[in-house]
N, C-alpha and C positions, 0 to 999 in steps of 0.2 A: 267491371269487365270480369268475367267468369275465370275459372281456373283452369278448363279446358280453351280457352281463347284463346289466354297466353301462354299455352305451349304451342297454339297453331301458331302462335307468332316467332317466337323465336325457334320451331322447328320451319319455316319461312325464308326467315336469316340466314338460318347456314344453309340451305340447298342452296339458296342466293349467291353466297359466300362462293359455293363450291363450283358456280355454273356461272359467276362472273364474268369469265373471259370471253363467254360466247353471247352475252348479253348485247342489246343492242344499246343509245344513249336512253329509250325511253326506259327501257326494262332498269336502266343503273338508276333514274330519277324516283321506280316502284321501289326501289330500294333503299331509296335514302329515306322515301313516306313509312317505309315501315320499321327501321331501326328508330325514329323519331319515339314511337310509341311503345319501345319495349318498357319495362317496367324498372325503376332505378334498382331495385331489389339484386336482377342480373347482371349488373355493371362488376366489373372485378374491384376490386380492393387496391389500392395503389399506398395503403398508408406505409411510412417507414419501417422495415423488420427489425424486431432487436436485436440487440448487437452479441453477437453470440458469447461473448466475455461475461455477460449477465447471466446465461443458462447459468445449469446444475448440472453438473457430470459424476461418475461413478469415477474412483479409479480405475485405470487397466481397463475402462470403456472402450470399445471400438462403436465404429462406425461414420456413419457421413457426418452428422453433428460436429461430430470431435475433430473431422479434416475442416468442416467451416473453423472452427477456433483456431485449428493450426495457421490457417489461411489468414484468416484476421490477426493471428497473432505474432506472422512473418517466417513460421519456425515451418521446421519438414511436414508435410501433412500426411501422416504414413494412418493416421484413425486410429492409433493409441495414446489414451489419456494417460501415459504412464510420467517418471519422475523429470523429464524434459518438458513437455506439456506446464505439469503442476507447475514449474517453475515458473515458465513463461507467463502464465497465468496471472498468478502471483504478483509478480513484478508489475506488470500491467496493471491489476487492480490497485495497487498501490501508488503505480505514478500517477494515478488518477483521481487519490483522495477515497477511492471507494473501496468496503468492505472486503476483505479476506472470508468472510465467516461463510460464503457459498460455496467455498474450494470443497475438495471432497478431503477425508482423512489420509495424512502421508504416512504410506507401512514404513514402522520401523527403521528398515533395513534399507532405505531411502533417505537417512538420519545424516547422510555425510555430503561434504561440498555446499557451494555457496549460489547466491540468486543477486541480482544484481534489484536494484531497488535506485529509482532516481528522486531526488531531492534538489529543487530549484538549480536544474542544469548538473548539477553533480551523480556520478552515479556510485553509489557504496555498496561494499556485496556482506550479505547478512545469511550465515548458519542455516541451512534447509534444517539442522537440530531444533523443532520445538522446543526441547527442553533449555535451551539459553535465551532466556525469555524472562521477563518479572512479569507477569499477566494480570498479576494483583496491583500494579500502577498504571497500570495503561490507560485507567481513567484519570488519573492524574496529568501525565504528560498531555491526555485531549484538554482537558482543561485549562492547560498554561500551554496548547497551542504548538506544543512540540510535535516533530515528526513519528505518530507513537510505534512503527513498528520498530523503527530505527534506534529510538530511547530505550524501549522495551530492552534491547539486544546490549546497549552501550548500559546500562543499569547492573546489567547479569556482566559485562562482562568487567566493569569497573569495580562494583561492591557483591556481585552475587546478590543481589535486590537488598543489599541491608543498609537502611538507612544512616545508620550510627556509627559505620566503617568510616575509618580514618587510615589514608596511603600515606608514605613515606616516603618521601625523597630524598636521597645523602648527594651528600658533596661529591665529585669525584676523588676517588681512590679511598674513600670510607665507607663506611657501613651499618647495620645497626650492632655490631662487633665492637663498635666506637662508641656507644649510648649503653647507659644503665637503663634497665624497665624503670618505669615511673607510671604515673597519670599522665594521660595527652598532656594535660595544662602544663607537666614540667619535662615531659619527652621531648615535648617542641622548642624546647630550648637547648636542647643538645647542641655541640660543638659540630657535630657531622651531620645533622641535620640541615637541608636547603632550604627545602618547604614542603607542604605537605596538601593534600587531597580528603575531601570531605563529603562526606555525606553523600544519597543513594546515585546519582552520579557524576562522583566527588569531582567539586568544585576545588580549582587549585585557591591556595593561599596567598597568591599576588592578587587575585580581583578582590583584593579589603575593600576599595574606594566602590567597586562596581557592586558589592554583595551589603554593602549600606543605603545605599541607594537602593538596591532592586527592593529588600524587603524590608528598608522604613528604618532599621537598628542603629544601634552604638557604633559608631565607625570603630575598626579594631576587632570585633566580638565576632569571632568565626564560627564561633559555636553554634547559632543560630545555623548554619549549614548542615545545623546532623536533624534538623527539621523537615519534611519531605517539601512541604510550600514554599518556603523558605529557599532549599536548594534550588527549586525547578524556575523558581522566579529569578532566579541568577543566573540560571542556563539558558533561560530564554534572555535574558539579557544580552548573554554573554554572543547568542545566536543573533540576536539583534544589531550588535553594535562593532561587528568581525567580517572583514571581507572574504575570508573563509571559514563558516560556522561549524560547520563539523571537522575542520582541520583540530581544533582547540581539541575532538574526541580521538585524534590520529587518524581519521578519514581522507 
């Protein structure tokens, strides 16, 4: 069929379309012979659109784009991508398992207040501050299957990302006022000491039994906790076998 054909056909259709109501039953039967043979080419597109959480947006973006996100994302849709949006955003891509890395850069000055992030039915609110982050682990915690934006935050905010940090716990009404400096090995023996907190992010000192098991060692040997595998394997444990898993992080 020529290329000129099938515009006489579907310029056809719509006068048809537009002079339907005064047609008679034969004229609507010429019409249903000639939509038959338009060509699939002109058919419209019906496949699903994606989901606007997936686009890429500018900060401080306006426009319609940015009201579909609002809309999809339940929040005001006023068409500014500004630090309500990002949050939203955020959040969203996260209870979802999917990437952050498509958000656009948060200014600075956007650095304060919190975003709400959900976790198996729980929801905890994590620092719009980039900087309290360990980003240098965050393959790690995927690794051992932890929740990595969450770890990321509770790592900086337990050890400041350093693996070989050791927390202290006293007794009540003592302190480390009560203790001479020593080595961990003989710190932890102090009279005012309760228990203590280890490694990147520090596992307490009551899960001996569970931190032997998770990573294979000497039942007793905590030290293996100032290990980054070592700890994380006992955090997922710890997330594993607790009816509240981020409660053990104060969540």
């Amino acid at each position: 069929m020529s290329r000129n054909r099938i515009k006489k056909l579907i310029t056809t259709l719509s006068i048809a379309g537009l002079i339907a109501g005064a047609q008679n039953a034969s004229a609507a039967e010429d019409q249903t012979s000639v939509e038959v043979t338009i060509p699939v080419a002109v058919v419209a597109d019906t496949t699903t659109p994606p989901s606007p959480a997936l686009g890429s947006y500018d900060f401080a973006e306006r426009g319609s784009s940015v009201r579909n996100l609002q809309r999809f994302l339940g929040i005001k849709a006023d068409g500014l991508y500004g630090p309500i949006t990002w949050a939203a955003h955020r959040a969203y891509l996260t209870s979802m398992g999917l990437s952050t890395k498509i958000l656009p850069e948060l200014p600075k000055q956007y650095w304060t207040g919190w975003y709400p992030v959900k976790y198996e039915g729980k929801t905890v609110h994590l620092p719009l501050d980039k900087t309290k982050r360990c980003p240098k682990y965050e393959d790690d915690f995927r690794k051992h299957k932890l929740p990595v934006e969450i770890f990321s935050y509770i790592a900086w905010r337990e050890s400041r990302c350093e693996p070989k940090a050791i927390g202290w716990n006293y007794k009540a009404g003592m302190s480390y006022r009560d203790c001479r400096r020593s080595p961990a090995a003989t710190y932890k023996k102090c009279k005012a000491v309760d228990t203590y907190d280890s490694g990147l992010v520090q596992v307490n000192s009551s899960w001996v039994t569970l931190t032997s098991q998770a990573c294979g060692t000497k039942f007793g040997d905590m030290t293996v906790l100032l290990e980054v595998d070592c700890n994380l394997k006992a955090a997922k444990r710890i997330m594993a076998t607790s009816s509240d898993p981020l409660g053990n992080w104060g969540f």
